[in-house]
C-alpha atoms as an extended CHARMM CRD file, in Angstrom:
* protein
*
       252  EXT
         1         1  UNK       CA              0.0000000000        0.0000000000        0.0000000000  PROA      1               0.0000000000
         2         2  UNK       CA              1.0340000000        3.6940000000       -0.8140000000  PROA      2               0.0000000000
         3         3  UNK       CA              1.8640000000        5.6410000000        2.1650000000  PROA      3               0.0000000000
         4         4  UNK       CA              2.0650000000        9.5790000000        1.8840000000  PROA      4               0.0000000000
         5         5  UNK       CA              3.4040000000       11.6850000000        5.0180000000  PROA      5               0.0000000000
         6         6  UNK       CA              0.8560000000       14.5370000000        6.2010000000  PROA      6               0.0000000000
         7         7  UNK       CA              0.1550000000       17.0160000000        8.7000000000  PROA      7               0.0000000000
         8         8  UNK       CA             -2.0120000000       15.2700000000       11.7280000000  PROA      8               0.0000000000
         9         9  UNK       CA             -4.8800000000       17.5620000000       10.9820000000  PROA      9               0.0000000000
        10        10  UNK       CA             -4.9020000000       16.3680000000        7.2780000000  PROA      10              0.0000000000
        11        11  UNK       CA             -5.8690000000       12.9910000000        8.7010000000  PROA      11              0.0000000000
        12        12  UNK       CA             -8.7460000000       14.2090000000       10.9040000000  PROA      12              0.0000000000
        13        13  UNK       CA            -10.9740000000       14.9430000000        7.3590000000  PROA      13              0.0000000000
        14        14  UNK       CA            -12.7700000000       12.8270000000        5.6800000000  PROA      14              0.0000000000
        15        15  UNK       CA            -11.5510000000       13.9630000000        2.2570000000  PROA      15              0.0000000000
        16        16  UNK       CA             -8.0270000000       14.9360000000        2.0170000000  PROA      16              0.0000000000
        17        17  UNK       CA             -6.4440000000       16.9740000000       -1.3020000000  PROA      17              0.0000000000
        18        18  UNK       CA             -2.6610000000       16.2320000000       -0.7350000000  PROA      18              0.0000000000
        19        19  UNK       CA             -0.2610000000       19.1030000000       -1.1250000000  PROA      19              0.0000000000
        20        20  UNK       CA              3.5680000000       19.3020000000       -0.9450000000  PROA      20              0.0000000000
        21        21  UNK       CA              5.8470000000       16.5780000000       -1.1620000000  PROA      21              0.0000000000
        22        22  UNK       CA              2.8890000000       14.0540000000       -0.5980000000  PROA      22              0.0000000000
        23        23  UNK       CA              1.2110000000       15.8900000000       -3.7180000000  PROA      23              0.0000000000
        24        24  UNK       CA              4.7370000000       15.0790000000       -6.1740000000  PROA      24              0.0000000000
        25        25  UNK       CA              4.6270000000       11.4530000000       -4.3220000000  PROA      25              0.0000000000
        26        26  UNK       CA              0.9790000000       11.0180000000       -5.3560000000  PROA      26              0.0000000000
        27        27  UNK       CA              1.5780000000       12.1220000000       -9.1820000000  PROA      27              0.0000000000
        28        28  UNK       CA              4.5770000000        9.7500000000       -9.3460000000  PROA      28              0.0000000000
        29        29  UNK       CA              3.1420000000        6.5690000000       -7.7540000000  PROA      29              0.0000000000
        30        30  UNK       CA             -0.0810000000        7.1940000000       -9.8050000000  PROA      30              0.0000000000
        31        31  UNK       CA             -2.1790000000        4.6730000000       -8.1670000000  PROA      31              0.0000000000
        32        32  UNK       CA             -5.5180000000        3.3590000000       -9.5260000000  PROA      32              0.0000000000
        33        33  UNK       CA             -8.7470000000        4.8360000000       -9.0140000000  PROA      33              0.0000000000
        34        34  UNK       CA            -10.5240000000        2.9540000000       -6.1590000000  PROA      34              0.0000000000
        35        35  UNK       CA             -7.7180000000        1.6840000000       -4.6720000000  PROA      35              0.0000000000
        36        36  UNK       CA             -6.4840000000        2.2580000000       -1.1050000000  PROA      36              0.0000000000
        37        37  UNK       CA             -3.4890000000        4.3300000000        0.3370000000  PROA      37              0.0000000000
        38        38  UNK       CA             -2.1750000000        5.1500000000        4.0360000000  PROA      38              0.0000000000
        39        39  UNK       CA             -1.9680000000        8.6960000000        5.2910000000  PROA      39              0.0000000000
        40        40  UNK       CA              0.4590000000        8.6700000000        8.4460000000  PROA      40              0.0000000000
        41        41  UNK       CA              1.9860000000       11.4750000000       10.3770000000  PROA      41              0.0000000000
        42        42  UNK       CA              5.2420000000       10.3830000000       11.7610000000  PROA      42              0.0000000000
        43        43  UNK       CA              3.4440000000       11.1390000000       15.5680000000  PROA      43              0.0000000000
        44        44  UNK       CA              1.7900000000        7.5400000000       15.2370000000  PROA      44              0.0000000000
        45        45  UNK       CA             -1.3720000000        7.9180000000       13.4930000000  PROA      45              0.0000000000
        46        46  UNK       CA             -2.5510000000        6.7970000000       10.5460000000  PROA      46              0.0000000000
        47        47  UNK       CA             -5.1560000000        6.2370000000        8.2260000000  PROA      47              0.0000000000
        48        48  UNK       CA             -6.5460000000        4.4920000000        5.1530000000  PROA      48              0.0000000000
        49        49  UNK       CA             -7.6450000000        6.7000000000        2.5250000000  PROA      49              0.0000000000
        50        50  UNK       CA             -9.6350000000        5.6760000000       -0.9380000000  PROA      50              0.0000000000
        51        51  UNK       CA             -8.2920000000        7.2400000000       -4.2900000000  PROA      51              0.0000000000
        52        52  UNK       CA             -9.7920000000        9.2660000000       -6.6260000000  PROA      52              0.0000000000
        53        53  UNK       CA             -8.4270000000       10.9480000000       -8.9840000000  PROA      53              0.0000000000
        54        54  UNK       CA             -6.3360000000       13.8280000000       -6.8080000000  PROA      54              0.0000000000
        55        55  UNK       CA             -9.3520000000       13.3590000000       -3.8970000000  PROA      55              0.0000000000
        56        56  UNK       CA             -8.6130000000       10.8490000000       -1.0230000000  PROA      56              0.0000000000
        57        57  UNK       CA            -11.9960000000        9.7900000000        0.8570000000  PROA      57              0.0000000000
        58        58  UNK       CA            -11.5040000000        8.2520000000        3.8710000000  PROA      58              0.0000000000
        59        59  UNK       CA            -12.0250000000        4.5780000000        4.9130000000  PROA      59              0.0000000000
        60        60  UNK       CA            -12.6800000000        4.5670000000        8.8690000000  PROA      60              0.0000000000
        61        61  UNK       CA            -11.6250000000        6.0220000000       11.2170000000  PROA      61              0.0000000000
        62        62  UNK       CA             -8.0780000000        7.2400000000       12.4010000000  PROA      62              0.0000000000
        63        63  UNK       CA             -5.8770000000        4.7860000000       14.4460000000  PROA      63              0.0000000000
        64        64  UNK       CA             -3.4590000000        5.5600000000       17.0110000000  PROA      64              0.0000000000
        65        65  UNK       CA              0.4230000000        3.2850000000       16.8410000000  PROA      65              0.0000000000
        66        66  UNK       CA              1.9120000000        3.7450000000       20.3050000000  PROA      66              0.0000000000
        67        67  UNK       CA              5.7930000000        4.5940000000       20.0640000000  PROA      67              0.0000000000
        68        68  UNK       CA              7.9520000000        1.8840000000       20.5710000000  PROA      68              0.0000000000
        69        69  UNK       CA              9.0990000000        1.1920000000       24.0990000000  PROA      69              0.0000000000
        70        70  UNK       CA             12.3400000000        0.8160000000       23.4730000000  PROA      70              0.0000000000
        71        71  UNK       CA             14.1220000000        4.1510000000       23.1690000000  PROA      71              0.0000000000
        72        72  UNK       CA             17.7440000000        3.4940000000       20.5150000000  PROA      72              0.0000000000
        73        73  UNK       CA             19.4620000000        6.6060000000       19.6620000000  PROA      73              0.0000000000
        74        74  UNK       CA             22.4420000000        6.4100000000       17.5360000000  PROA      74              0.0000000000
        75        75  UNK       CA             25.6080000000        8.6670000000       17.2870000000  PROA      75              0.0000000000
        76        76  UNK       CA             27.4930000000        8.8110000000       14.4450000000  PROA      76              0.0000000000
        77        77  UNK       CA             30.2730000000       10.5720000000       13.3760000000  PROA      77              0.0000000000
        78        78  UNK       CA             28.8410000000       12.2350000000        9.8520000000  PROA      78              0.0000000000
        79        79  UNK       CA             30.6180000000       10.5040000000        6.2250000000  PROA      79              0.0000000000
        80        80  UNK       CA             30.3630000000       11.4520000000        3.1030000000  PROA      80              0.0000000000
        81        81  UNK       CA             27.5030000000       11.7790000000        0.6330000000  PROA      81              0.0000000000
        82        82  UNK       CA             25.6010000000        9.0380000000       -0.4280000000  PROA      82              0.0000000000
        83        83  UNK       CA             27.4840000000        6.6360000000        2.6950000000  PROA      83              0.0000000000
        84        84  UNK       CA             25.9610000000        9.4060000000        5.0480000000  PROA      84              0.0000000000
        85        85  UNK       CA             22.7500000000        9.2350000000        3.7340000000  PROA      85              0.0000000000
        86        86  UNK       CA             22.4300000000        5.4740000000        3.2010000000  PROA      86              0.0000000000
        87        87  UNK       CA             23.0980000000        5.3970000000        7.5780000000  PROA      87              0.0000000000
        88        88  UNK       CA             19.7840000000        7.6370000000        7.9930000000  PROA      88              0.0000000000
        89        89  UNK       CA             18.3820000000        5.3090000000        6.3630000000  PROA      89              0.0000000000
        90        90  UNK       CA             19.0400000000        2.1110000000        7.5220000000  PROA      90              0.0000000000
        91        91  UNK       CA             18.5380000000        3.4300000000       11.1310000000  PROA      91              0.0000000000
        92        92  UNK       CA             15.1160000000        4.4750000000       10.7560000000  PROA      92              0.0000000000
        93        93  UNK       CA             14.4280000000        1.1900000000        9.0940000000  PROA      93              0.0000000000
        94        94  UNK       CA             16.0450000000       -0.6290000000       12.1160000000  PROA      94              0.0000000000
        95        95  UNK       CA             13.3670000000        1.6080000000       14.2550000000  PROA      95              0.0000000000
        96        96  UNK       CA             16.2260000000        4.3510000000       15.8230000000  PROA      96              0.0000000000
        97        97  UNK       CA             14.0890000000        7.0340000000       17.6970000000  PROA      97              0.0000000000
        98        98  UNK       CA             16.8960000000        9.4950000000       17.7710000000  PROA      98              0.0000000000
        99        99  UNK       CA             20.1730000000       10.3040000000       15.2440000000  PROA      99              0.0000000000
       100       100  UNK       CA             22.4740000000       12.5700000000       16.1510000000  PROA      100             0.0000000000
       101       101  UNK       CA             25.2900000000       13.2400000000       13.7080000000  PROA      101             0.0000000000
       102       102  UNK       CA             28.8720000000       13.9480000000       15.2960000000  PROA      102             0.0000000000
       103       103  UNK       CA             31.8320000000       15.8250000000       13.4770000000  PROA      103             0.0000000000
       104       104  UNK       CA             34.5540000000       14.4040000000       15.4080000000  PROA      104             0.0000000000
       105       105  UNK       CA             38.4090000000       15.0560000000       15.2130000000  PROA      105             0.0000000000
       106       106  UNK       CA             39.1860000000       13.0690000000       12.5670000000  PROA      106             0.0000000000
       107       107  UNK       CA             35.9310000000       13.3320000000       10.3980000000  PROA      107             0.0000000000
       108       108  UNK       CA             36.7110000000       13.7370000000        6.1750000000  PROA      108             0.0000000000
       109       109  UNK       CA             32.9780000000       15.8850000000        6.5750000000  PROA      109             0.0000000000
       110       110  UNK       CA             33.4370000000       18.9010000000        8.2370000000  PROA      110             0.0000000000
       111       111  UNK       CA             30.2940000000       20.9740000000        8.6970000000  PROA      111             0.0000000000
       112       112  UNK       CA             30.5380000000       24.7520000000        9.0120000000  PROA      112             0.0000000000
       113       113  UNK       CA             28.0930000000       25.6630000000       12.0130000000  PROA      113             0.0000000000
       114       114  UNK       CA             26.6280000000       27.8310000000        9.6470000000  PROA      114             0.0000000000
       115       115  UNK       CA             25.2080000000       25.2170000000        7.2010000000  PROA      115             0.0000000000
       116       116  UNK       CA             24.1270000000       22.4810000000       10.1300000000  PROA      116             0.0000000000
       117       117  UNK       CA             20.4810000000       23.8480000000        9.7590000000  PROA      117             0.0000000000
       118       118  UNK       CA             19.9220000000       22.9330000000        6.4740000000  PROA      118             0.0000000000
       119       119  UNK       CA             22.0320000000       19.9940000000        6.2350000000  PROA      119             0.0000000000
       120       120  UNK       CA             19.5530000000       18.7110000000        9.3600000000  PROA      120             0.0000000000
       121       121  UNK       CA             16.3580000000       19.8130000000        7.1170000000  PROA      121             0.0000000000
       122       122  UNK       CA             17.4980000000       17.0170000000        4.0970000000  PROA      122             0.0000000000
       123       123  UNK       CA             18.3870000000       14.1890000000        6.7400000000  PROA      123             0.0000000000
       124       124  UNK       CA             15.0780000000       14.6100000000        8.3570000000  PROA      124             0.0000000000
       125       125  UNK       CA             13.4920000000       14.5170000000        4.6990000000  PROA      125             0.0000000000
       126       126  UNK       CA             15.5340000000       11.1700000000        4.1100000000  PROA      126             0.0000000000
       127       127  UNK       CA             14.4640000000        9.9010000000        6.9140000000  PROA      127             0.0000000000
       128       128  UNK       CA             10.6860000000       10.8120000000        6.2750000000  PROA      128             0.0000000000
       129       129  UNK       CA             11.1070000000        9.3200000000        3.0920000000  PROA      129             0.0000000000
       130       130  UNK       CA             12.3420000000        5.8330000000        4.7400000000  PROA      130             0.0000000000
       131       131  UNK       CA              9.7320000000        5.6740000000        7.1830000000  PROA      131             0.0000000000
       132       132  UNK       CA              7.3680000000        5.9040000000        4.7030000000  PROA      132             0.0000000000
       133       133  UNK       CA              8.5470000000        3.0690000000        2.9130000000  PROA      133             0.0000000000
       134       134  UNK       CA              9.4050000000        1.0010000000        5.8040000000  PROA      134             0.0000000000
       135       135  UNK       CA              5.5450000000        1.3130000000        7.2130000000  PROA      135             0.0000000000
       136       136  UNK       CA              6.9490000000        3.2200000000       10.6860000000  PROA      136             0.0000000000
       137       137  UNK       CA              4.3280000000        5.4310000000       11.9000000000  PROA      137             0.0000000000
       138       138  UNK       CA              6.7480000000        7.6100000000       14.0960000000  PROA      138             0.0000000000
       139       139  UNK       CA              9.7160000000        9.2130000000       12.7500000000  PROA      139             0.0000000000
       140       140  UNK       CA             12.5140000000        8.9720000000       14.4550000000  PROA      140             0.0000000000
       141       141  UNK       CA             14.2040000000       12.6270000000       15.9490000000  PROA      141             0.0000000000
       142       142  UNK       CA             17.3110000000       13.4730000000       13.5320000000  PROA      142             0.0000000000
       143       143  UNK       CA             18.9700000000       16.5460000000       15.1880000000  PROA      143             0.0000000000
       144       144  UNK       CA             21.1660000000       19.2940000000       13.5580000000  PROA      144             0.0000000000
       145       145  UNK       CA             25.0400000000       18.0080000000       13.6350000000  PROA      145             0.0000000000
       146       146  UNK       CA             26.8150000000       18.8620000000       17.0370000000  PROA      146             0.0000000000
       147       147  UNK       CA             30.9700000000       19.1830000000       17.5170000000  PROA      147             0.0000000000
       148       148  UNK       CA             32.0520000000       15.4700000000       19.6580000000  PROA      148             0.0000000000
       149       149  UNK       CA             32.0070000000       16.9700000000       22.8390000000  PROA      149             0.0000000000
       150       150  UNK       CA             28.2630000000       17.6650000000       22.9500000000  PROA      150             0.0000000000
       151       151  UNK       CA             27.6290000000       14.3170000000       21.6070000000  PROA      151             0.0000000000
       152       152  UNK       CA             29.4180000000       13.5330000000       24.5650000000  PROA      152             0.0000000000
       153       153  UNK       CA             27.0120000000       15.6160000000       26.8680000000  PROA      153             0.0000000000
       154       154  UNK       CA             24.3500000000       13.8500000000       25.6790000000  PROA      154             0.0000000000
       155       155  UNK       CA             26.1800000000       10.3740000000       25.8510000000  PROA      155             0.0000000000
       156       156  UNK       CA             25.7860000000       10.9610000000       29.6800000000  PROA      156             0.0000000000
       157       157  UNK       CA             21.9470000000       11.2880000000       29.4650000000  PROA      157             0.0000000000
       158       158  UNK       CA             21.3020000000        8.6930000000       27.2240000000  PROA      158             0.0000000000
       159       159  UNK       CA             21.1240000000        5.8920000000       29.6180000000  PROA      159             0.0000000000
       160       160  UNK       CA             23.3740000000        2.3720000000       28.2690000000  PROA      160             0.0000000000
       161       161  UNK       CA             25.7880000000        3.5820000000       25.3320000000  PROA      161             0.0000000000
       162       162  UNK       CA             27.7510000000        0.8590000000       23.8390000000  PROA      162             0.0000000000
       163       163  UNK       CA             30.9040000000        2.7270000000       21.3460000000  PROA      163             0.0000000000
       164       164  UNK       CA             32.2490000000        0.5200000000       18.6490000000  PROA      164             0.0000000000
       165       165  UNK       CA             36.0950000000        1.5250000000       18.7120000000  PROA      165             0.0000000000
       166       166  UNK       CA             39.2320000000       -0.2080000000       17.3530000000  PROA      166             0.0000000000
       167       167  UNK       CA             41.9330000000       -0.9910000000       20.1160000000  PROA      167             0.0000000000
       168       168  UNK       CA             44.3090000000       -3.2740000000       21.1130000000  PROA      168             0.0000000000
       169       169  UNK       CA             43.6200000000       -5.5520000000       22.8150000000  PROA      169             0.0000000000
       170       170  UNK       CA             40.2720000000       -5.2440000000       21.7730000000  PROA      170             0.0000000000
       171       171  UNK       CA             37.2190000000       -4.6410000000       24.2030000000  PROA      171             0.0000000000
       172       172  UNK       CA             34.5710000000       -7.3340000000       24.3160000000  PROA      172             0.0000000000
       173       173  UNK       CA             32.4030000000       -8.1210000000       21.3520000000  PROA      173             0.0000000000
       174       174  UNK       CA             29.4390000000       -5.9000000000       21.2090000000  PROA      174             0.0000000000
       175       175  UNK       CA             26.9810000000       -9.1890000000       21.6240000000  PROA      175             0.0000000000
       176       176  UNK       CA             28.9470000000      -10.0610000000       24.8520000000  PROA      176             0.0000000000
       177       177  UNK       CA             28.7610000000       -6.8450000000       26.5650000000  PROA      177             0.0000000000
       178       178  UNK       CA             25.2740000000       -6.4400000000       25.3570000000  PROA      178             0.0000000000
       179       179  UNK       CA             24.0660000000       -9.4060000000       27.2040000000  PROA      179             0.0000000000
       180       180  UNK       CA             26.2750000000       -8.1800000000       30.3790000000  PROA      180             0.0000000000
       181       181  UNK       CA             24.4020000000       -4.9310000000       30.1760000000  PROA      181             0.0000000000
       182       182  UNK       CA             20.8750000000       -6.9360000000       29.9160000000  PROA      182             0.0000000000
       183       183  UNK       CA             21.3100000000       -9.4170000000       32.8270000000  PROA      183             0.0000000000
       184       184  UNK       CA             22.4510000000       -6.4150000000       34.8920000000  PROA      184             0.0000000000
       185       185  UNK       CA             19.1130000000       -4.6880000000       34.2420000000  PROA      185             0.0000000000
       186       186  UNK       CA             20.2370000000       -2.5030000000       31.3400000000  PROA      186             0.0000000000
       187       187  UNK       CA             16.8060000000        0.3230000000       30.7430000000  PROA      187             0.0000000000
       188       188  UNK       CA             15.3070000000        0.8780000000       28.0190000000  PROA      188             0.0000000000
       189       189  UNK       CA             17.1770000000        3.7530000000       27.1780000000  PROA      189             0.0000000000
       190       190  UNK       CA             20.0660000000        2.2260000000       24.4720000000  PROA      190             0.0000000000
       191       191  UNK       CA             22.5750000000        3.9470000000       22.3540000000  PROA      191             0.0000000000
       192       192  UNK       CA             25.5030000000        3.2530000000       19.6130000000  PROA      192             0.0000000000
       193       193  UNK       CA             28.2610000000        5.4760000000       19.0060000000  PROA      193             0.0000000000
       194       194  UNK       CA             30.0250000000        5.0300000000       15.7250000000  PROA      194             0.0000000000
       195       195  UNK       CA             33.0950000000        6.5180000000       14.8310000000  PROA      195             0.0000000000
       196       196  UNK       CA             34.2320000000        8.1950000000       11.5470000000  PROA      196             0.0000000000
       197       197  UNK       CA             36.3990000000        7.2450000000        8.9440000000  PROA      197             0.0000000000
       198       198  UNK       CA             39.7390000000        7.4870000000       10.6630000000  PROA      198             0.0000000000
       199       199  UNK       CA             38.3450000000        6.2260000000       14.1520000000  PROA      199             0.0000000000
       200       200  UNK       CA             37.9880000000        8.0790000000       17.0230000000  PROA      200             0.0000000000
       201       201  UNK       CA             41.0350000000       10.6560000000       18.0760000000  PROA      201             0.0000000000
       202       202  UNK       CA             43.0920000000        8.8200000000       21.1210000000  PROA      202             0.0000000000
       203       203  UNK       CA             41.6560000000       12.3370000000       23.2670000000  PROA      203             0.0000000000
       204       204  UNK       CA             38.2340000000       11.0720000000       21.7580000000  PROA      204             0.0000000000
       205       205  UNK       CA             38.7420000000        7.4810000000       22.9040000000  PROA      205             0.0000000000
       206       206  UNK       CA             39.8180000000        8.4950000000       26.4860000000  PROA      206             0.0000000000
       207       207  UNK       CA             36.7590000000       10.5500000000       26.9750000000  PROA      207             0.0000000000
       208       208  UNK       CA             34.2190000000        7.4530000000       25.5810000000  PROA      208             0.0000000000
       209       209  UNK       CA             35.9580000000        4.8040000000       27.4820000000  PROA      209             0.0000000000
       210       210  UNK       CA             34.2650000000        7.1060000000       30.5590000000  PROA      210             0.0000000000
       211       211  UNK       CA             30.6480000000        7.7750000000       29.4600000000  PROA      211             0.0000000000
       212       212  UNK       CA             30.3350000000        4.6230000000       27.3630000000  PROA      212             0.0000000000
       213       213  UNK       CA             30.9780000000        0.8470000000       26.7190000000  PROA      213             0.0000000000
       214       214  UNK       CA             33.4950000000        0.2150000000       24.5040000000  PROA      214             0.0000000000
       215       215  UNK       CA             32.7920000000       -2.6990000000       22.3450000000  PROA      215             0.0000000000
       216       216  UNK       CA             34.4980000000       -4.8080000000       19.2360000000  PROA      216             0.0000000000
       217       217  UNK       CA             32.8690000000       -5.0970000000       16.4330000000  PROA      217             0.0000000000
       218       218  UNK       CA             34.1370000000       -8.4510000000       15.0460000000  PROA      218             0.0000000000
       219       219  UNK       CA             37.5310000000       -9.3920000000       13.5740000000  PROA      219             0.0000000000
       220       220  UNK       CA             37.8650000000       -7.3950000000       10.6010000000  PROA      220             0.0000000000
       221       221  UNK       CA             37.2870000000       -3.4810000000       10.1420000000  PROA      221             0.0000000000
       222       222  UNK       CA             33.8680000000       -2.3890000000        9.0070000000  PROA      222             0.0000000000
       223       223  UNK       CA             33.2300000000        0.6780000000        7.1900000000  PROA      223             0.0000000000
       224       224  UNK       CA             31.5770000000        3.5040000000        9.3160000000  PROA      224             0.0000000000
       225       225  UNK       CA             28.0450000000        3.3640000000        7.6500000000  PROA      225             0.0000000000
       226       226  UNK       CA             28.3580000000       -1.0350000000        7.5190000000  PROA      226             0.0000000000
       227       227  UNK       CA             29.3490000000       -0.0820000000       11.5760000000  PROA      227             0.0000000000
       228       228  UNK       CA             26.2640000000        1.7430000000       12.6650000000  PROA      228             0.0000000000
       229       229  UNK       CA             23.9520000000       -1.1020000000       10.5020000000  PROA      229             0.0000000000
       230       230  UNK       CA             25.4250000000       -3.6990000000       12.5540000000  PROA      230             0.0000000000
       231       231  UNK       CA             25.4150000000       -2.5300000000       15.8370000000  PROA      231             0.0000000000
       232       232  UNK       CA             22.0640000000       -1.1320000000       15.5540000000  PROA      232             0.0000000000
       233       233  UNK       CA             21.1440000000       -4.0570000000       14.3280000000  PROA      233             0.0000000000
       234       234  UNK       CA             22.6010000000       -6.3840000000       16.9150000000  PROA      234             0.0000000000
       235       235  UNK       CA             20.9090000000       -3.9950000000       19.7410000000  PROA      235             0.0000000000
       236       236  UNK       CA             18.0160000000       -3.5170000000       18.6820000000  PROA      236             0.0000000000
       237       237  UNK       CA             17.2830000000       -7.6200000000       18.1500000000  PROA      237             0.0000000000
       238       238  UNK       CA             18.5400000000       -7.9080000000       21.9000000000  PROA      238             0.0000000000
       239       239  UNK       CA             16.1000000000       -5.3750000000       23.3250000000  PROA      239             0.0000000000
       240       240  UNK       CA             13.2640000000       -6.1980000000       21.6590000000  PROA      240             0.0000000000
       241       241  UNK       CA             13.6280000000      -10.0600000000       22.3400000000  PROA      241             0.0000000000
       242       242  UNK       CA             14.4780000000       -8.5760000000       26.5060000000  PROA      242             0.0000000000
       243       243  UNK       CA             11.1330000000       -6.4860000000       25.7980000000  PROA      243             0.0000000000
       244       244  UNK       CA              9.0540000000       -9.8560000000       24.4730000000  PROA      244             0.0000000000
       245       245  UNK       CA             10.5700000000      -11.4010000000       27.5570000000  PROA      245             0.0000000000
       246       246  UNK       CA              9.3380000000       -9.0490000000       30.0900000000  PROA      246             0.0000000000
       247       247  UNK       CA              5.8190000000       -8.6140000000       28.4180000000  PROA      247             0.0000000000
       248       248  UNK       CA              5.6120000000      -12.2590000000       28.7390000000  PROA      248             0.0000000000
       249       249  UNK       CA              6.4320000000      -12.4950000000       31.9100000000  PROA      249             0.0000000000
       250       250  UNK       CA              4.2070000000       -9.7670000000       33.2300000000  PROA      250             0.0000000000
       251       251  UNK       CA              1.1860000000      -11.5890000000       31.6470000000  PROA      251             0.0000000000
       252       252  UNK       CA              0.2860000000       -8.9920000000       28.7840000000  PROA      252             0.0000000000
């Protein structure tokens, strides 16, 4: 089914015109006269819509998605072009509710402070445009790009942080210290730090081995953008199979 991202008022009426980007999306998909389409608005709620021609009637009523209970935020140092763009999107497809890009020491990107606005505006388009492929109904928070040591800042806040760094010897597989964190009672709140490029600066390092869990990432080097996919990916598995757990066990 189509899905077209709209303003939550727009899915209060019965007949919607769409406008914007959901007005191009519309023209391009073309779909057939009768048939049905999703209107969501990335605050988890949706609705099924009937076509025709540039008129959506409505079939039902509006239904309400609660947000996920697990809260994964991932920080990661910003790479270039298409890689950069490819992470947005793979997070929000792995359900990330939070992205904050990081211009570390040694990133190849480096973002003036004066152009983090509108770079921010086209990653949270990208990662509309994802969640509206990948059926999500809320989208995920992308923030503007902040310097490492307010990453850092909000590192502290974030609750259990696992950081995928290169050392020797090497920390702990990720999966290991994952499960560590889990039998000790590890909250909801999860997060993955990956690094740029070059790896984290040896100052950088220092100050994650205090505010975060280092963790290996296997035996051979990943790329940054293959990095974040797999970690988030590992993670998120875990906690949602801890979540099952504990709904199961309270009886829901």
């Amino acid at each position: 089914m189509h899905r077209f991202l709209v303003q939550t008022d727009d899915i209060h009426h019965d007949t919607v015109v769409l406008a914007g980007d959901a007005a191009r999306h519309l023209k391009v998909v073309r779909p057939r006269p009768g048939e049905a389409v999703e209107l969501f608005d990335g605050k988890g709620t949706v609705r099924t819509y009937r076509v025709d021609a540039s008129v959506l009637t409505a079939i039902g009523e509006p239904r309400s998605c609660p947000p996920s209970p697990l809260r994964l935020t991932l920080f990661a140092c910003v790479t270039k072009g298409s890689r950069w763009d490819w992470t947005i999107e793979k997070a929000v497809e792995l359900g990330v509710s939070r992205i904050v890009p990081v211009v570390s020491d040694r990133c190849i990107v480096r973002l003036d402070p004066a152009e983090r606005d509108a770079k921010a505006e086209r990653w949270r388009r990208i990662a509309a445009d994802a969640a509206r492929q990948s059926d999500a109904a809320w989208l995920p928070e992308v923030c503007r790009a902040v310097d490492f040591h307010v990453a850092a800042e909000e590192v502290r806040a974030c609750g259990t942080v696992f950081a995928g760094v290169l050392a020797d010897p090497p920390p702990p597989p990720l999966q290991t210290a994952l499960a560590e964190a889990v039998a000790g009672g590890c909250e909801a709140g999860l997060g993955f730090f990956v690094g740029p490029e070059g790896d984290f600066s040896p100052e950088e390092l220092q100050v994650l081995r205090g505010i975060a869990i280092p963790v290996s990432l296997g035996p051979t080097i990943l790329r940054a953008e293959t990095a974040a996919v797999f970690g988030l990916s590992v993670i998120a598995a875990a906690a949602h199979a801890m979540l099952a757990r504990a709904s199961v066990s309270s009886g829901l």
